[in-house]
PAVOBA-985653 format. One record per atom (N, C-alpha, C, O): y, x negated, z; residue in one letter. Coordinates in steps of 0.2 Angstrom, whole numbers, plus 5000, padded with zeros to 4 digits. Example, Ala and Ser with C-alpha at 12.3 -4.5 7.8 and 13.67 -1.06 7.14 Angstrom:
PAVOBA-985653
497249345039A497849385039A498449345039A498349295042A498949365035S499549325036S500049365039S500649335040S
end
This chain:
PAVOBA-985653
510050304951X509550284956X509050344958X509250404958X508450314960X508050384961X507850394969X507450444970X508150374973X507950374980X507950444983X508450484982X507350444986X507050514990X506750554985X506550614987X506550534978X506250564970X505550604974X505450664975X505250544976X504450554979X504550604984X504350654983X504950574989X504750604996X504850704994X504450744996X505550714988X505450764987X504850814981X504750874980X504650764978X503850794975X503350804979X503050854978X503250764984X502750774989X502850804993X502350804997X503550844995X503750875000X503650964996X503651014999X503750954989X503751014988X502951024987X502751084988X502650984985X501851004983X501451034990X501051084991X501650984995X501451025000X501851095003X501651125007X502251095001X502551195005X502151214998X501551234999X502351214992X502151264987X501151294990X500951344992X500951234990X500151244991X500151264998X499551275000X500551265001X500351285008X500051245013X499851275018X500051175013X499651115016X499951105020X499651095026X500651085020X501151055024X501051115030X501051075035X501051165032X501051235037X500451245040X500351255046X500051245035X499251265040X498951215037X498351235037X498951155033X498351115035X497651125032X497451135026X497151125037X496551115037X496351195034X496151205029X496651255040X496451315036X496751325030X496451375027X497251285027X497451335020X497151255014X497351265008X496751205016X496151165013X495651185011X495551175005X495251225017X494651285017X494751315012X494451315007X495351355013X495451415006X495451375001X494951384998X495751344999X495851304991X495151284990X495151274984X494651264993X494251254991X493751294990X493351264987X493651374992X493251404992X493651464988X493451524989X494151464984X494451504979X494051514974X493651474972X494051574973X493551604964X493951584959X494551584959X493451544954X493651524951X494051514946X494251454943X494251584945X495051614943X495451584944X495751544941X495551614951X495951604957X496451514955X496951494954X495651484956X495551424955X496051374950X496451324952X495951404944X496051404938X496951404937X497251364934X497251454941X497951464940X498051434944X498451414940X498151404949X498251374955X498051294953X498651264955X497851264951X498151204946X498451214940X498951174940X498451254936X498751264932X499551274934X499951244930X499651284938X500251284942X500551234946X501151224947X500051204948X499951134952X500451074945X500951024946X500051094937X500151024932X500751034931X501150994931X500851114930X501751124926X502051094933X502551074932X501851094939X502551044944X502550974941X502950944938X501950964944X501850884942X501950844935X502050784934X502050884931X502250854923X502750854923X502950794921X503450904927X504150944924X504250884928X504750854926X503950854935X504450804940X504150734936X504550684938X503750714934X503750654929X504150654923X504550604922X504150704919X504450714913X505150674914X505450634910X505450714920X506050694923X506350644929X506950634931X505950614929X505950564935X505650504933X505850454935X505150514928X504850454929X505150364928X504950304930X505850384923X506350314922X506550324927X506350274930X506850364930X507450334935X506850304941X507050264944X506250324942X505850284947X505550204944X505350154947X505650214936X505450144935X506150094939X506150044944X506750124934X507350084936X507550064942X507850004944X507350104945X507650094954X506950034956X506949984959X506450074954X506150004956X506249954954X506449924958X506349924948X506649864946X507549834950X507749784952X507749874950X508349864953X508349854963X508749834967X507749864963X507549854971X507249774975X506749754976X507949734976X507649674976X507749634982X507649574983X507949704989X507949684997X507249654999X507249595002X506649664998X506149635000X505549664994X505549714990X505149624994X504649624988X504349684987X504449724992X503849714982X503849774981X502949764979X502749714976X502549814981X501849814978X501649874973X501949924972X501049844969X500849884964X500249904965X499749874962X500149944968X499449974972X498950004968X499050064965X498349964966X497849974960X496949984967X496649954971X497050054964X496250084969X496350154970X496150184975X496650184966X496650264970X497350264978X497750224980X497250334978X497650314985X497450274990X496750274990X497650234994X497850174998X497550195006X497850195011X496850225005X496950255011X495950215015X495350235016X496550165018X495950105019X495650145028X495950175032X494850135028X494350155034X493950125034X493450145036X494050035032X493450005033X493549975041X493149945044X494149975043X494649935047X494249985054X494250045055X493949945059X493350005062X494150035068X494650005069X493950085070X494550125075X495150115071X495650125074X495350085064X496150115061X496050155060X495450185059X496750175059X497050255056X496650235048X496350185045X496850305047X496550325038X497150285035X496850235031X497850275035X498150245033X498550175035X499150155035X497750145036X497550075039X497950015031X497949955032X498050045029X498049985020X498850005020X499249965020X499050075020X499650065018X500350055024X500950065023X500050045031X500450045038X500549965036X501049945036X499949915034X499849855034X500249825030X500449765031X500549865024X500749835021X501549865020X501949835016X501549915024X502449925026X502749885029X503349865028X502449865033X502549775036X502949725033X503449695035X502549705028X502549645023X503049685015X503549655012X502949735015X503149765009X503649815009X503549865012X504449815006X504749845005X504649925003X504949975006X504349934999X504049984992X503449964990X503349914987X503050014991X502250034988X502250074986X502350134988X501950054977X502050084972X501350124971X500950084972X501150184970X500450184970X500450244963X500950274962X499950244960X499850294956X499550354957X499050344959X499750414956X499650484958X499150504955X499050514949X498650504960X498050544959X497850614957X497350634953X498350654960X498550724960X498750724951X498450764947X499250674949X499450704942X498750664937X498750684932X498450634939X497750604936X497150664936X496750684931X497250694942X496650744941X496950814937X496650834932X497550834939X497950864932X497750864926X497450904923X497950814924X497950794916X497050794913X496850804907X496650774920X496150804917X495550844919X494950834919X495950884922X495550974925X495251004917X494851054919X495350994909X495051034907X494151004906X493651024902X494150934910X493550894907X493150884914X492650844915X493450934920X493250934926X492950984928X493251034928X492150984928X491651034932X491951074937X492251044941X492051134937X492351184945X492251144951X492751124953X491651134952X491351124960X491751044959X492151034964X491851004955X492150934954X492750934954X493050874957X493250984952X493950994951X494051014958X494450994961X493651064962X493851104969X493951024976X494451014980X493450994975X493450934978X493850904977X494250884982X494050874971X494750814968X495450834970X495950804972X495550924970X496150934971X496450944979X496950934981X495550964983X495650974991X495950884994X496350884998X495450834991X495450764991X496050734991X496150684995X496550774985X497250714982X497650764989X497950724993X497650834990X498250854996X498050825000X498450805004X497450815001X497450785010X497750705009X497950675014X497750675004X498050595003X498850595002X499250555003X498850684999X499550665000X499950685008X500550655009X499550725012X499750745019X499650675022X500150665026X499250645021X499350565025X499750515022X500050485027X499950505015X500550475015X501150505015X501650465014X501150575015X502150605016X502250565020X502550515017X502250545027X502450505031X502850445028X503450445029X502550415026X502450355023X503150375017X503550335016X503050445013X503650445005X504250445011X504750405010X504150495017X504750525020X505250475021X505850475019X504850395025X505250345027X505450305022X505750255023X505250315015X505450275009X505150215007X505450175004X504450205009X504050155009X503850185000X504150164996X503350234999X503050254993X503550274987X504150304988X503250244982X503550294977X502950304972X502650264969X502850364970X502050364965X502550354958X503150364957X502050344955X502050334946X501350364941X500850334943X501350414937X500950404933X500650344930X501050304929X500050344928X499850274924X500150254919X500350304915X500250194918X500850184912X500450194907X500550154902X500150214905X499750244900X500050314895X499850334890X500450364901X500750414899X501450404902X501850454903X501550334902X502550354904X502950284898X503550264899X502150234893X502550184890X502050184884X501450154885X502250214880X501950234875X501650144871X501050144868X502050094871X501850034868X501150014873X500550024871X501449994878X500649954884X500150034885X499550024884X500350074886X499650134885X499250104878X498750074879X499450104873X499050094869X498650014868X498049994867X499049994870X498749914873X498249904878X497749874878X498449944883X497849954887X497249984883X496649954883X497250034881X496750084878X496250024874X495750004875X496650004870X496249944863X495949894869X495349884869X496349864873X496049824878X495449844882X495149794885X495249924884X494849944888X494149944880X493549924882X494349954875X493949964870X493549884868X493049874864X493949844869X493849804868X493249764874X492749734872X493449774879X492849754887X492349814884X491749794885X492349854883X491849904882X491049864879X490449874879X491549804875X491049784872X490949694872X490549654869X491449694877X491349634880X490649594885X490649604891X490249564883X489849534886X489749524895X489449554899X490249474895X490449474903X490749524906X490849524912X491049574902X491249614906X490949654909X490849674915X490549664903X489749724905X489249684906X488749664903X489349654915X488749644917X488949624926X489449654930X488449584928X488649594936X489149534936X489249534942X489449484932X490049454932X490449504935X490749504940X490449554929X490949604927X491249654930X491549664935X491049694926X491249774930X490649794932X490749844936X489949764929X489449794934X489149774941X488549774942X489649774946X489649754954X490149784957X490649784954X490049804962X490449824966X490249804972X489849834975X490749754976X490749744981X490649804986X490149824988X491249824986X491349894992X490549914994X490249904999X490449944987X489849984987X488949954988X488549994990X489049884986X488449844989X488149854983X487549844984X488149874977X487749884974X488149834965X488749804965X487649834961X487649814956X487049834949X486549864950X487349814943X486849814939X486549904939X486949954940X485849914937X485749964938X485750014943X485350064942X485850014946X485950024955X486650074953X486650134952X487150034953X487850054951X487950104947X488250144949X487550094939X487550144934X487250184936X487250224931X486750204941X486450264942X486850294947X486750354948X487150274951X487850314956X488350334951X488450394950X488550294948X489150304944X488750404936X489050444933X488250394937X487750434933X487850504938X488150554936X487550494945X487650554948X488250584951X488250644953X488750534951X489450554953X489750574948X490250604950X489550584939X490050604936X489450654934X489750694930X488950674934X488550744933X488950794939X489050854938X488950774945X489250804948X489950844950X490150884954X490250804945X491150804943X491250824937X491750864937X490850824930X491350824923X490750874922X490150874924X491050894918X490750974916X490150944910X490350894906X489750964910X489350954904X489450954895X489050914892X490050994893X490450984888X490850934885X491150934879X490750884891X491450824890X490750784891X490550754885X490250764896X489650694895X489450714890X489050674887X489550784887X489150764880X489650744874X489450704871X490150764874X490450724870X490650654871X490850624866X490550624876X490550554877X489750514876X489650454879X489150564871X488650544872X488050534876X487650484876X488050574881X487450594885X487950544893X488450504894X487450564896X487550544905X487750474905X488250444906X487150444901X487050374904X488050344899X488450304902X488050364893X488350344890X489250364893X489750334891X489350424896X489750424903X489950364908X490450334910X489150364908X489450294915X489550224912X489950194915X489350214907X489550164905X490250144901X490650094900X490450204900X491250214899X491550204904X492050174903X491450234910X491950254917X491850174918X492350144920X491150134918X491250084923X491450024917X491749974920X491450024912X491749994908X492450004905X493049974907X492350034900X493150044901X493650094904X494250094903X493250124910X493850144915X494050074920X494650064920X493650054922X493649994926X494349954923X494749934927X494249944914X494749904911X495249944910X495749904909X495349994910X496150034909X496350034918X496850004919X496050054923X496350054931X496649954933X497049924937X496449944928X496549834931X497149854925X497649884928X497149854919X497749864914X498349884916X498949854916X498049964920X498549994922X499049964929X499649984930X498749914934X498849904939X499249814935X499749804935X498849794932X499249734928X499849774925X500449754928X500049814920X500749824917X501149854921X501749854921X500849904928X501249934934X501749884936X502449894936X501449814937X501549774941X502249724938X502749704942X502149724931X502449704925X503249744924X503749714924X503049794924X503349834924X504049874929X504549884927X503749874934X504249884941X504449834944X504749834950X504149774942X504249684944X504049684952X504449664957X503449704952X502949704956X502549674960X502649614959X502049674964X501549624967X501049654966X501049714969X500249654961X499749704958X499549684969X499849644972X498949734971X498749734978X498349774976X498249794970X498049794980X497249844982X496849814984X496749754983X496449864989X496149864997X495449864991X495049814993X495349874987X494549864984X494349804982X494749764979X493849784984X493649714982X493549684976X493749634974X493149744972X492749744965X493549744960X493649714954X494049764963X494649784958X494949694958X495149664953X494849664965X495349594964X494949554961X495149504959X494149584959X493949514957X494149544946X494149524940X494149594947X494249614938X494949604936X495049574931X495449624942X496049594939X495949494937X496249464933X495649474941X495849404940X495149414933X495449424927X494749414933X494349414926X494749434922X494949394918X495149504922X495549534914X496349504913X496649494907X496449484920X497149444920X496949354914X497249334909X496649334916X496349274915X495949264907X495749204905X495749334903X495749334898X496449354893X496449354887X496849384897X497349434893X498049394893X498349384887X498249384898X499049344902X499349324895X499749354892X498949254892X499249214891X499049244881X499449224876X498749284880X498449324872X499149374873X499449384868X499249414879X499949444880X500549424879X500949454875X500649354884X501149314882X501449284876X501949284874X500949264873X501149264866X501249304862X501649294858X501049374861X500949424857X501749464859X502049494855X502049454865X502749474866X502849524872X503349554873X502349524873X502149584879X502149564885X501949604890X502249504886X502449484895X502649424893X502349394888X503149404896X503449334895X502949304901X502449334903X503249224903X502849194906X503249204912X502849214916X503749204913X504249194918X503949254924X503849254930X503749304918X503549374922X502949354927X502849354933X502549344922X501949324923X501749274929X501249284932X502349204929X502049184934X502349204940X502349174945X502849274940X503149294947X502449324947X502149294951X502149374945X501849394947X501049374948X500649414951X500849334947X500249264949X500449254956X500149244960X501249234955X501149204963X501149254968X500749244973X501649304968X501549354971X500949424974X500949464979X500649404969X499749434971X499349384974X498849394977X499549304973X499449264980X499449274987X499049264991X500249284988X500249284993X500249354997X500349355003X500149424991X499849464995X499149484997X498949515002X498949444992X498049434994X497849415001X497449435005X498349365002X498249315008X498249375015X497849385020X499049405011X499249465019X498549505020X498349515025X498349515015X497849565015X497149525020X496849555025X497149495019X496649445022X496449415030X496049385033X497449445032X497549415038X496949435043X496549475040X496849425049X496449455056X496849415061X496649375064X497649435064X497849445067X497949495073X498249545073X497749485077X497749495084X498449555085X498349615086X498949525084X499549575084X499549625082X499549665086X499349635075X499649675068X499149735071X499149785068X498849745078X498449815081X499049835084X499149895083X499349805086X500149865087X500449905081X500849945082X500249895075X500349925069X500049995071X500050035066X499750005076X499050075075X499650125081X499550175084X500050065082X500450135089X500950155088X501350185092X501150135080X501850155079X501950205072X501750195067X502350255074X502650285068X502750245061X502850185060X502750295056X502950255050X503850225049X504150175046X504150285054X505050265057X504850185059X504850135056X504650205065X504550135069X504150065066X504250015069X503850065061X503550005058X504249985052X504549935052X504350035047X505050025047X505549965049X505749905048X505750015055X506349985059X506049905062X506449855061X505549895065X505349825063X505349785058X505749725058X504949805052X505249765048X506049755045X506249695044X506449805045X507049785044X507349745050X507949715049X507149755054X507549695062X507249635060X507649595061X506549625058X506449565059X506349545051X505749515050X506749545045X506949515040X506949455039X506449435037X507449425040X507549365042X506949325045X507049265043X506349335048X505749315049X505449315046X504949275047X505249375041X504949395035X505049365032X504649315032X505649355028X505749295023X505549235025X505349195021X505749225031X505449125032X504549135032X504249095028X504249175036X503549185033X503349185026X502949145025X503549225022X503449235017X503549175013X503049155010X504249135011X504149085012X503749015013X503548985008X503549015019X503048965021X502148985017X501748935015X502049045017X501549085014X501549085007X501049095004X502049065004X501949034997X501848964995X501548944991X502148935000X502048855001X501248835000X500948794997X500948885006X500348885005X499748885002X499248845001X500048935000X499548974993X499548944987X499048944983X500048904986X500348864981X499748844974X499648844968X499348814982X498848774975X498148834975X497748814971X498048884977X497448944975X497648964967X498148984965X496848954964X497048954958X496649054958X496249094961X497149074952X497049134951X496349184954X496249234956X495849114951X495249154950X494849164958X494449214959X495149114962X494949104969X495149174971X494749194976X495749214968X495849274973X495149324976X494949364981X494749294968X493949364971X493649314975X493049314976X493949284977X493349244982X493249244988X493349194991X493049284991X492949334999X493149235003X493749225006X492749205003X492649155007X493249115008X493549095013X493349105001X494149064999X494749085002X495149045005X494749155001X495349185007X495249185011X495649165015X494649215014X494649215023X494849165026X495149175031X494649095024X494849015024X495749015025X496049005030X495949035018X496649025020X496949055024X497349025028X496549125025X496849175028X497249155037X497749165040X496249115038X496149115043X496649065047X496849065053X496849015042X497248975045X498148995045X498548985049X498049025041X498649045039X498849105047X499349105050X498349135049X498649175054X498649145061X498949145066X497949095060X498049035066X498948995066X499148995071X499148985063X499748945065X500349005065X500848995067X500149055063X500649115063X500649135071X501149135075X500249135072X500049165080X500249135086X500449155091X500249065084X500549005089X501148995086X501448995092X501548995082X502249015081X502549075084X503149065086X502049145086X502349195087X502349185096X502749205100X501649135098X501949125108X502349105108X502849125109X502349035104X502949015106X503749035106X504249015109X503749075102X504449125100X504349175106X504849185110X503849215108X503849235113X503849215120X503949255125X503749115121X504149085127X504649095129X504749115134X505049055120X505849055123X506149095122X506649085123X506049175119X506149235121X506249255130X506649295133X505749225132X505649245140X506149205144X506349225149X506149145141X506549085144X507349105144X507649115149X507549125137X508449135135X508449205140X509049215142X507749255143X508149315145X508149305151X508749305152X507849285156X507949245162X508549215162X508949235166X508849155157X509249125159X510049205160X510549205164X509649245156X510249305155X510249345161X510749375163X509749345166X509649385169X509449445170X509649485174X508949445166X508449515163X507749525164X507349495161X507549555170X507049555172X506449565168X506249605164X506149495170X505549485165X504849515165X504349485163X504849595170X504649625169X504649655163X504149645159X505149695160X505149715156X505449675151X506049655152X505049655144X505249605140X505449645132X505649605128X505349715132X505749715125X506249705123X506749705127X506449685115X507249685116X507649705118X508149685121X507649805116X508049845117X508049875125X508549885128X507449865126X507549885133X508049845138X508449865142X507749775135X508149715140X508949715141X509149705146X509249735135X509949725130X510049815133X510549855131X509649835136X509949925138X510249985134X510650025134X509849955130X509849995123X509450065120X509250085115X509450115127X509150165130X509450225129X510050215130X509250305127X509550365126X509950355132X509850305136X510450415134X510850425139X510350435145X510450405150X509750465145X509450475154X509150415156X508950415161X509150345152X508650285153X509350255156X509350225160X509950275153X510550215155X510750175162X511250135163X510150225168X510250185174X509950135175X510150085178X509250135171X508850085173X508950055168X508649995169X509250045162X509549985156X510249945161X510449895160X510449975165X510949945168X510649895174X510849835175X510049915176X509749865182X509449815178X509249775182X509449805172X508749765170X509349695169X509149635170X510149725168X510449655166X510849645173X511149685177X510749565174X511149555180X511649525179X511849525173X512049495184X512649485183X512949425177X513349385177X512549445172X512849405165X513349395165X513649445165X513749335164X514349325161X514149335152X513649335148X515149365150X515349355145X514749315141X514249325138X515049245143X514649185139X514049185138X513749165133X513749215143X513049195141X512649245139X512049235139X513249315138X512849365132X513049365127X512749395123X513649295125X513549275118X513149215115X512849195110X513049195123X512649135119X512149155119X511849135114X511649215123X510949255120X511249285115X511049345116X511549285111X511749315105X511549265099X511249265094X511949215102X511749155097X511049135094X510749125089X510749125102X510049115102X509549155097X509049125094X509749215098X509449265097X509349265088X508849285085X509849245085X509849235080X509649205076X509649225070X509449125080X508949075079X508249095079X507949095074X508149125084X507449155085X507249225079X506649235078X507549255077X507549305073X507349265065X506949295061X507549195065X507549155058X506649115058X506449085054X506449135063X505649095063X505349155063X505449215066X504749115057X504049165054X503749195060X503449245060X503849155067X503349215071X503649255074X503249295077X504349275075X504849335076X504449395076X504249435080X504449375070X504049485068X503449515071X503349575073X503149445072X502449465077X502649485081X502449545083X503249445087X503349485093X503649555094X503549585099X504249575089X504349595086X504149665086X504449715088X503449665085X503049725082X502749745088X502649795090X502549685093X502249725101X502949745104X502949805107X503249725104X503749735109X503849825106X503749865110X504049825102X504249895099X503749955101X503850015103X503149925100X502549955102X502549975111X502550035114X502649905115X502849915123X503349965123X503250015127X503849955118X504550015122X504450075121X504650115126X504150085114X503750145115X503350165119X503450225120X502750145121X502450145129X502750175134X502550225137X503450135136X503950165144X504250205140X504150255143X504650215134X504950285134X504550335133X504850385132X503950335133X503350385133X503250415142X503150475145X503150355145X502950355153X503650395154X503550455157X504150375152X505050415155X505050475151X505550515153X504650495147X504750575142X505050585137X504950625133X505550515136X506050495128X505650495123X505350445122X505750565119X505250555114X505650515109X506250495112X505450475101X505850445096X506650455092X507050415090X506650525094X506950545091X507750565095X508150595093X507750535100X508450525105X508350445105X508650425110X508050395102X508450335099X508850325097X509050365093X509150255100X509850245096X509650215089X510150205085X
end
């Protein structure tokens, strides 16, 4: 098994570099290093980052496969560090989907820019590697609690599907629809399309890749049309066989990626499945599974803003309390999705419809679970003042344990088994979680107001 693989790559990349201790000021310095300096200082960066792939990277495939508590995602976009979400945190995309998701699989950007520092301009390599520490400083959190685990692109860790991507990327290169605004020349995010696009894509890699390497890939213009063709088609490949591969859910916060995956999935799937490179069985776990994560993604729920007041522990510990409610939503959430046919995933309009309904009946499941929550604790005698679970149940470090004692009244035996029992019905409906996640948020509020930091929880 590989557990704790990540957290301790990430935890050494940042002491080595210095990031983890001072931050911002030893950021400044890495970025403003002579070029030397520069030089030896990733050079030292790759030999980490190879020696801990070299060495790790089955046993994180394995453990991911063997990981079968709650469902697992295959994060296709760079690191996961969504800001379109107005006043969320930076790691708005991956808080949201620690929720819904066991394991978020993402690919290491840090070991991508490694591998290719010798085809990376100075001024372009200074930026990519100040860029990947600070992505990696926002999600330690996230490796610590055992949400992440990175993976190099299966391009360098499976010798058969790398090469199948490659021919496949060579292949769109020269594909009609792919090279055009069907294809990969649009990009939602960015508003732009056609030649708009390739002249961004044109300035962005003049100012990143050293002049030696656009010329060997045939001048500027013939640069962009590689990156936006077939890089486009090796990032969707590589996010299709990730997915394949650690038996996964493909996900990603970019737009332009879900509408290429259903394009490249939809030419590829079933010319793979025969050729013996993905069964069908795989296939359609994963078709259904990027359904109904598409959907989560889509949600605009009212609740999931308690998501923005809790540690990555504490989003955690909700979700594993409130499993059993996950599973029934998720559940119901495939029922749904059922008849969305692949290609609808790019469809802004299409999801926000399901989405919206989908969180409409979630919402009204979660008052009502949050009624007779209020109802069963009253009957207990727990003042409905204070409506957490833990609080109510006086589930408080030692200095709260006066006021966890007044909150319960004179309960009998019985009828703190029978809110036991209850509680357990209540725990088995999809809108559980939601109340679930405020409540947690609330207790965190009074043990803030009382001085109890996190970490004298029981």
């Amino acid at each position: 098994m590989a557990e704790g693989v990540t957290k301790r790559y990430f935890e050494e990349i940042l002491e080595v570099t210095g990031v983890s201790r001072r931050r911002g000021e030893r950021l400044a310095e890495i970025k403003n290093m002579p070029d030397n300096e520069l030089k030896l200082f990733v050079e030292d960066l790759q030999s980490r980052v190879r020696s801990h792939y070299q060495s790790d990277t089955g046993k994180i495939v394995e453990s991911l496969r063997e990981y079968e508590e709650q469902p697992k995602a295959f994060y296709s976009g760079g690191f996961p560090l969504q800001t379109a979400v107005r006043e969320a945190p930076v790691d708005w995309f991956v808080r949201k989907a620690a929720l819904y998701y066991g394991k978020v699989v993402i690919l290491d950007q840090l070991e991508s820019t490694s591998v290719l520092r010798d085809v990376i301009a100075v001024k372009g390599l200074r930026n990519l590697i100040t860029s990947d520490l600070v992505s990696l400083l926002v999600l330690w959190p996230w490796a610590e609690a055992g949400l992440i685990e990175a993976l190099p692109a299966p391009v360098r860790w499976n010798e058969t599907i790398g090469q199948t991507i490659s021919k496949l990327a060579d292949e769109d290169l020269k594909d009609e629809e792919w090279a055009s605004s069907d294809g990969a020349l649009k990009d939602e995010d960015e508003g732009l399309e056609g030649e708009a696009l390739i002249q961004l894509y044109e300035r962005t890699i003049q100012a990143t890749m050293s002049q030696k390497s656009i010329d060997e890939k045939g001048g500027l213009r013939s640069s962009a049309f590689g990156t936006l063709l077939e890089g486009r088609s090796a990032a969707v490949g590589s996010g299709f066989f990730g997915s394949a591969l650690t038996d996964s859910s493909f996900t990603t916060d970019v737009r332009q990626r879900w509408r290429l995956f259903c394009l490249w999935s939809s030419k590829r799937a079933g010319l793979l499945a025969q050729g013996g490179l993905l069964d069908e069985e795989t296939w359609g776990r994963m078709r259904e599974k990027a359904k109904t994560g598409r959907v989560w993604q889509g949600f605009k729920v009212r609740n999931l803003g308690a998501l923005m007041k809790l540690s990555p522990e504490q989003v955690i510990k909700v979700r594993e309390d409130s499993k059993y409610s996950l599973r029934s939503f998720r559940e119901e959430l495939a029922e749904k999705v059922e008849g969305i046919e692949m290609a609808k995933l790019a469809d802004e309009k299409e999801i926000e419809q399901v989405a919206s309904q989908v969180s409409d009946d979630l919402n009204k499941e979660a008052r009502r679970v949050e009624s007779d929550l209020k109802n069963m604790r009253l009957k207990l005698g727990v003042s409905a003042a204070l409506t957490p679970l833990s609080l109510s149940l006086g589930l408080l470090p030692f200095p709260l344990a006066g006021l966890a004692r007044q909150l319960i009244g004179s309960a009998s035996l019985v009828g703190i088994i029978g809110y036991g029992l209850d509680m357990k019905e209540q725990k088995e409906r999809s809108g559980y979680f939601l109340v679930r996640l405020e409540e947690e948020a609330e207790e965190q509020r009074i043990l803030r107001e009382h001085g109890v930091t996190s970490k004298w929880r029981l």
